[in-house]
C-alpha positions as CSV (number, residue, x, y, z in Angstrom):
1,X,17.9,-41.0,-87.0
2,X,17.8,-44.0,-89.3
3,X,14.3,-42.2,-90.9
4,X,16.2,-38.9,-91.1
5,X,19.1,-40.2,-92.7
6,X,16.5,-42.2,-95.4
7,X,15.0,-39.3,-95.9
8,X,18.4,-36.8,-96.6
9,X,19.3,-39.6,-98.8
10,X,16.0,-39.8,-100.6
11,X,16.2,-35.8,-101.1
12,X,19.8,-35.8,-102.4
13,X,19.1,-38.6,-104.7
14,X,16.5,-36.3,-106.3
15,X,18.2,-33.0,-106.3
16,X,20.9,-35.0,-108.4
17,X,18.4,-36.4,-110.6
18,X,17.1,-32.5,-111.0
19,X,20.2,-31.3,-111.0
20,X,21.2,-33.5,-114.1
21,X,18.5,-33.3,-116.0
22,X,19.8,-31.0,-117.9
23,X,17.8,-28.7,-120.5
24,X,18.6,-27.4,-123.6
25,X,18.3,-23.6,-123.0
26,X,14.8,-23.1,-124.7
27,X,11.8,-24.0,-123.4
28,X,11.2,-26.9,-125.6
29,X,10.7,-30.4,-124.4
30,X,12.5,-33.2,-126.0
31,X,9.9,-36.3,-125.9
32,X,11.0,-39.9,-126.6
33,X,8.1,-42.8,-126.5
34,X,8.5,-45.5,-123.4
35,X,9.8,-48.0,-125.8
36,X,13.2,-45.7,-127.0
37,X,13.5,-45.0,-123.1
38,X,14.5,-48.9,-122.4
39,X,16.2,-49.0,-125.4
40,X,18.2,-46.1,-125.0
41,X,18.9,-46.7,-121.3
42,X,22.8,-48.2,-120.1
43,X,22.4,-51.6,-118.9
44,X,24.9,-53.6,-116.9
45,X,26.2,-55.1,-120.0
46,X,26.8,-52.0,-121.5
47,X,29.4,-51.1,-118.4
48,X,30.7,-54.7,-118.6
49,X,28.6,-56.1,-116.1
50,X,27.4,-59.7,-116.4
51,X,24.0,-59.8,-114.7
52,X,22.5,-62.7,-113.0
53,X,18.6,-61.9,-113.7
54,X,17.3,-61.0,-116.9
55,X,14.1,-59.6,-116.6
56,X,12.0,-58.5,-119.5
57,X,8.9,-59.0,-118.0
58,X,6.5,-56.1,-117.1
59,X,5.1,-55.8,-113.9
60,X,1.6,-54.4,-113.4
61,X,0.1,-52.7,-110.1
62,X,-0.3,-56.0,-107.7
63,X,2.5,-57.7,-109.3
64,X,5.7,-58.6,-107.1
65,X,9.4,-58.9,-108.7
66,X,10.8,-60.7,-106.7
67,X,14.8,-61.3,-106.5
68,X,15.3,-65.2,-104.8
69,X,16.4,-64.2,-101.4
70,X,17.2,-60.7,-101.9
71,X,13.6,-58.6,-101.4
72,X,10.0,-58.4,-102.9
73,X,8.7,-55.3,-104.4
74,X,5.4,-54.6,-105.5
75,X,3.4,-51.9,-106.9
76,X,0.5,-51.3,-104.8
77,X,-1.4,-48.5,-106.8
78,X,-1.9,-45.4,-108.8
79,X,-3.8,-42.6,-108.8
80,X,-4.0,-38.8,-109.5
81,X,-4.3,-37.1,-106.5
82,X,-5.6,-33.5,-105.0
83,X,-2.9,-33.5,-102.6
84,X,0.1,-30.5,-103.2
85,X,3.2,-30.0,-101.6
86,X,3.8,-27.3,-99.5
87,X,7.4,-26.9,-100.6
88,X,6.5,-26.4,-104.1
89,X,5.7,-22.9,-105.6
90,X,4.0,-24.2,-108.6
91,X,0.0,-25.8,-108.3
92,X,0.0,-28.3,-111.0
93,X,-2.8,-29.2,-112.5
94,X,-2.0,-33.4,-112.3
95,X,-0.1,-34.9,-109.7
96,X,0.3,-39.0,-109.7
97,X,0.8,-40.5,-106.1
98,X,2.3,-43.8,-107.0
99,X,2.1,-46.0,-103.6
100,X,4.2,-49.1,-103.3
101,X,6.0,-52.1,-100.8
102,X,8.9,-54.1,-100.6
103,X,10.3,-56.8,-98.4
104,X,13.5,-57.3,-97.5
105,X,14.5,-61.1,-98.0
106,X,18.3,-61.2,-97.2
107,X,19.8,-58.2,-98.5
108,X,23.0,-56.8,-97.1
109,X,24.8,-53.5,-98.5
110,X,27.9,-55.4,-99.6
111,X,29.6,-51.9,-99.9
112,X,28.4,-51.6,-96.2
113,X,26.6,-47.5,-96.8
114,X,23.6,-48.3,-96.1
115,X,22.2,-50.2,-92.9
116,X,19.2,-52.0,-95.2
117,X,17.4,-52.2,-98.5
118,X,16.2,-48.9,-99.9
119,X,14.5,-48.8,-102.8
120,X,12.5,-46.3,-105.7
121,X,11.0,-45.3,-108.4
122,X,13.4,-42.7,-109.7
123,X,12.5,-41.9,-113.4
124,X,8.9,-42.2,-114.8
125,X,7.9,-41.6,-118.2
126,X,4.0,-40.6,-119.4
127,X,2.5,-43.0,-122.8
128,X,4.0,-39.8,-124.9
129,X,7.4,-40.7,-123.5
130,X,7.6,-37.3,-121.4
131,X,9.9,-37.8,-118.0
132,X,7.9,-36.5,-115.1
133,X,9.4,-34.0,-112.6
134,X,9.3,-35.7,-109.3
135,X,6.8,-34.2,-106.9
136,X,7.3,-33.6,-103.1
137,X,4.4,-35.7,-101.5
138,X,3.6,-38.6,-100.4
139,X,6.1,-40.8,-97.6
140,X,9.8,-42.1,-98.3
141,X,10.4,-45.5,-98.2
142,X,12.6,-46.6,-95.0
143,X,15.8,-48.0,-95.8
144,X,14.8,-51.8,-94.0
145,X,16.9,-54.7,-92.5
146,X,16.8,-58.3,-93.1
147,X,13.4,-59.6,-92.0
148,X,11.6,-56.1,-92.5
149,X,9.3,-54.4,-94.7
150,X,8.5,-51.1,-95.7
151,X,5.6,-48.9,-97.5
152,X,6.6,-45.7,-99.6
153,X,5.0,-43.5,-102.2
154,X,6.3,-41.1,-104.5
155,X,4.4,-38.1,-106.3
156,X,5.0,-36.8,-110.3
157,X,3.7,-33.9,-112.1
158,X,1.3,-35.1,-115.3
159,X,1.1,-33.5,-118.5
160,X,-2.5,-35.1,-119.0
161,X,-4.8,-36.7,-116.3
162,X,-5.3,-40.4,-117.4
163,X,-2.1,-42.7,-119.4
164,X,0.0,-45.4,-118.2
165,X,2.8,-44.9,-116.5
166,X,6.6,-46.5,-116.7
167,X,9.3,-46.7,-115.3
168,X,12.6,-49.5,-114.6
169,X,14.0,-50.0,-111.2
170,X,18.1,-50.9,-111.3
171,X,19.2,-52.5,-107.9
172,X,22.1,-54.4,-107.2
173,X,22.5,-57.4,-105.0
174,X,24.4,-58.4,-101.7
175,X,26.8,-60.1,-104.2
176,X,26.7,-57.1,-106.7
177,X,24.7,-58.3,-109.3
178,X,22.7,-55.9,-111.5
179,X,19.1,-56.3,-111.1
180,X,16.4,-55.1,-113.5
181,X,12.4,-54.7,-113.5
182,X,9.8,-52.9,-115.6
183,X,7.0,-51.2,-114.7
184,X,3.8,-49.7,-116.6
185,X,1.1,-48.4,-114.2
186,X,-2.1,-47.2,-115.1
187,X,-3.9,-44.6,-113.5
């Protein structure tokens, strides 16, 4: 049940990301670099929110961020990948399957929704500054207790078959606190 429940939260969490991507009409891509991404992105102090870690570093496959008694997450590789979804109508010619781990150290939902510690690349951007459409394959990441530990993967649709990768993970504490990491991958 707990897997299921991951899972339908994984797949809304996505459709909502689709679902507000919004376009522009045309069939013309807007294209930002990685470095206007960051910049551009809201950040707890933008909403008023006084974080307790800030984090410019940039993590690098076999790197862990690490949040003191919260949870460990590391990147554990990249790669493009033959495997297609059968869910998907479209064959694309790149696919990234972007495999990862995280521990959970202490972390309790302090708004009590979930049981554990779920956590996920949502938006990745190509070296061009391109966001990649999220790609059915690969496995979901459980949503883990104290103690526990979990593997996930997540697939993306390339323009190009070779680039770095990026994207920031937001995740808040059990006390609340805005927590931020960066990421650049290379395949």
């Amino acid at each position: 049940m707990k897997k299921f429940f991951a899972i339908f939260i994984t797949i809304i969490m996505v459709l909502s990301l689709v679902s507000c991507g919004g376009g522009n009409g045309g069939d013309e891509e807007e294209t930002v670099p990685p470095e206007e991404t960051i910049e551009e992105e809201v950040t707890p102090e933008d909403e008023g929110i006084d974080p307790t870690e800030s984090n410019t570093q940039t993590y690098k496959i076999g790197e862990t961020w690490t949040v003191d008694g919260e949870w460990n997450f590391t990147v554990d590789s990249a790669e493009i990948t033959d495997e297609r979804s059968p869910y998907f109508d479209e064959n694309p010619e790149y696919v990234a399957l972007i495999k990862y781990h995280y521990d959970n150290l202490g972390y309790k939902d302090p708004d009590g929704l979930l049981d554990g510690l779920l956590i996920m690349p949502m938006v990745v951007t190509d070296d061009e500054g391109n966001n990649l459409d999220w790609y059915l394959i690969g496995e979901a990441p459980e949503e883990i207790s104290e103690g526990e530990s979990t593997e996930g993967s997540s697939g993306y649709i390339l323009k190009k078959g070779s680039g770095p990768l990026y994207f920031t993970i937001q995740q808040f504490d059990s006390n609340n606190n805005p927590h931020e990491a960066n990421f650049e991958i290379d395949l």
